[in-house]
C-alpha positions in Angstrom: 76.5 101.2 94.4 76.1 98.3 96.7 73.6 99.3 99.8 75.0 96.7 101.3 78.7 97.5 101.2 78.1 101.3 102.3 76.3 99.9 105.4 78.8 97.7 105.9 81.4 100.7 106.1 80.6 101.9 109.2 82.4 104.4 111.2 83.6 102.2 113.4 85.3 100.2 110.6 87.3 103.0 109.7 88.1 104.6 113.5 90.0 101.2 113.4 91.3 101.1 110.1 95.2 101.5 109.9 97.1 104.8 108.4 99.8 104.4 106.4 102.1 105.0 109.0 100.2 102.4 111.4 100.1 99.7 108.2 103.6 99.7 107.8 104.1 100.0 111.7 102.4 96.6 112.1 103.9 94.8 109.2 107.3 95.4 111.0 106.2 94.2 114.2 104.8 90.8 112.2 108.1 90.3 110.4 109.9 90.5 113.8 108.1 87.5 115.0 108.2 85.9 111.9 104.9 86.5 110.8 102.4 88.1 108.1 99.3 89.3 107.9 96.3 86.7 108.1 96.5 83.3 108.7 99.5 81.9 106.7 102.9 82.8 108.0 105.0 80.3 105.9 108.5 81.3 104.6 107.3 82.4 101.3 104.5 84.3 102.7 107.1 86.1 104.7 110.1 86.7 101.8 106.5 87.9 99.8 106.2 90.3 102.4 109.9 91.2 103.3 109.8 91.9 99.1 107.2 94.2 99.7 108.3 96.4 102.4 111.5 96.8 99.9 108.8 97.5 97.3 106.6 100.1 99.4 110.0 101.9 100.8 111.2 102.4 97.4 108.3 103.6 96.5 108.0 105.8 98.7 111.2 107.8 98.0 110.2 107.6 94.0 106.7 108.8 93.2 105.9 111.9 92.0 102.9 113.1 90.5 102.3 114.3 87.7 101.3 118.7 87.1 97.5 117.5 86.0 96.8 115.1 88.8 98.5 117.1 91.4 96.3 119.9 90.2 93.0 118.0 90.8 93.9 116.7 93.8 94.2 120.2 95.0 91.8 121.7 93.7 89.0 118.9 95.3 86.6 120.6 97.2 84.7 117.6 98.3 86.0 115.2 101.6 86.6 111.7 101.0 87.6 108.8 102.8 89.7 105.8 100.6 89.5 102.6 102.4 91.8 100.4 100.9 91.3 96.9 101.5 95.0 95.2 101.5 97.5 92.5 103.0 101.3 92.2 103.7 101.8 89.6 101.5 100.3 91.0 98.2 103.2 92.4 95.7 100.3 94.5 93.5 99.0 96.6 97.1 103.2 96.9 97.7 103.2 98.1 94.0 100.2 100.5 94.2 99.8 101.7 97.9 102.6 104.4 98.2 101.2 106.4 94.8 97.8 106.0 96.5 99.3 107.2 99.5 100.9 110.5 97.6 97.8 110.9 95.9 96.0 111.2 99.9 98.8 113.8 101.2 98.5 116.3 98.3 94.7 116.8 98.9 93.8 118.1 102.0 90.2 116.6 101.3 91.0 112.7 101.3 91.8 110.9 104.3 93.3 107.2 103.4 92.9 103.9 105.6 93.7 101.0 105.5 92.2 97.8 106.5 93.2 93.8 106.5 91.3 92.0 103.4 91.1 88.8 105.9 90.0 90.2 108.6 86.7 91.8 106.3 85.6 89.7 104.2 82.1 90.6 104.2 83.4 93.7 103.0 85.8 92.3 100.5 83.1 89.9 99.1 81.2 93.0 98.0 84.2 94.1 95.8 85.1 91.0 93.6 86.8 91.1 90.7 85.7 88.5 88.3 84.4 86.7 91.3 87.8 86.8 93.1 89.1 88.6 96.3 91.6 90.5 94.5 93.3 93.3 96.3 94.2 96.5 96.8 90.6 97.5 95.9 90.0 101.2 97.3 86.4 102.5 98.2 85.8 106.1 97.8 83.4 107.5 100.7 82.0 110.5 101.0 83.5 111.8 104.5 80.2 112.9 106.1 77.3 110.5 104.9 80.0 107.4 104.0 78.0 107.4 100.9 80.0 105.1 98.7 81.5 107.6 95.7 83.6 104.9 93.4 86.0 101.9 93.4 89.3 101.2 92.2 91.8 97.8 91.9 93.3 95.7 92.0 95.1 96.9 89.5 95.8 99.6 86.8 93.6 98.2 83.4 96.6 97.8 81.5 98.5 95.2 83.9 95.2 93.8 84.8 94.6 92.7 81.3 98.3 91.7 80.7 97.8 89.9 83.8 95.3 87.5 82.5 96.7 87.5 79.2 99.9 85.7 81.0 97.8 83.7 83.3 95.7 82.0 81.1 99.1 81.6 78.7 100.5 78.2 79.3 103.8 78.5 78.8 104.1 81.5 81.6 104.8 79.8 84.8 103.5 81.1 88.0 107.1 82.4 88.7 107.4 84.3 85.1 103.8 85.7 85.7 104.5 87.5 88.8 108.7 88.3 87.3 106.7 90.0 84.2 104.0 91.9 86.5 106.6 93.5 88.6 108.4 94.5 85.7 105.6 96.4 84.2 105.2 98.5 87.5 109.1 99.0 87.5 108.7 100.4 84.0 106.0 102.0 84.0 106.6 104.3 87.4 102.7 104.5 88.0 102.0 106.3 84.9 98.7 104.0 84.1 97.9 104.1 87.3 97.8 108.0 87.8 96.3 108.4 84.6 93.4 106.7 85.7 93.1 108.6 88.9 92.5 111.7 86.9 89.7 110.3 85.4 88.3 108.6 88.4 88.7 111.8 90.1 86.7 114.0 87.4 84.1 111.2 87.7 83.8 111.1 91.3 83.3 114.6 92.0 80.1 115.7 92.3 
């Protein structure tokens, strides 16, 4: 655990953090005015968000849980906080987010934030992956002490290492990378991804 990073994640970090409701809330009010989130609001940053909002909605209406992770999440008897560090624009939070989001509502014990990767850097640069800002990355606290518990993202393991696989392919252009990652999440329905909750979860608990 970085003791930087959990005294970086202050309370007042997360009494301003966004709830789901609030994140999607503000993306909408950004699109009206022809905007994103953070500093680059050019017409493909804003059909990469306009894509997402079409891929968190859908979402939305189509995960479901499966027996054994439901069943751990109610059964949790400790109170966490996930602070997810995320952006508009970034197709793998749109992917990711709403089965994070389920996972949150069927435990009373977590509590899930959101917060703007751009705007927190210091925080983000304590939660690289290979060196890299890569996002969604969630942060596990402990609710009471904001002890930091454990870390997932940016991805589930099996499309982050098909990821790279394609990226450092040559013949996959940046267009087919990105065409063959959101094809992966369309196929596999979060499977990967709540598969490694349940472990996370069993490892996290105290």
């Amino acid at each position: 655990m970085s003791i930087t990073a959990e005294k970086i994640i202050t309370e007042e970090i997360i009494d301003h953090a966004f709830t789901y409701e609030e994140y999607r809330d503000m993306i909408d009010d950004l699109l009206e005015q022809a905007k994103t989130t953070g500093d680059n609001h050019s017409d493909e940053m804003i059909h990469y968000t306009k894509m997402n909002v079409q891929r968190m909605s859908r979402w939305d209406n189509r995960v479901e849980l499966n027996d054994s992770l439901a069943n751990k999440l109610n059964n949790l008897d400790e109170d966490w906080i996930w602070v997810v560090l995320t952006e508009a624009w970034c197709g793998d939070a749109a992917q990711n987010i709403p089965a994070l989001v389920k996972m949150a509502e069927t435990s009373e014990n977590i509590d899930v934030r959101f917060i703007l990767r751009d705007q927190n850097l210091d925080i983000m640069d304590e939660y690289l992956t290979n060196g890299g800002r890569s996002i969604p990355k969630l942060v596990c606290l402990d609710a009471e002490t904001l002890e930091e518990i454990g870390t997932w993202g940016p991805r589930p393991e099996m499309a982050q290492q098909k990821a790279m696989e394609w990226k450092e392919d040559d013949s996959v252009s940046k267009e087919e990378w990105a065409k063959n990652l959101h094809k992966w999440y369309a196929k596999n329905r979060n499977k990967e991804l709540q598969k490694e909750f349940e472990q996370l979860i069993s490892e996290w608990q105290n």
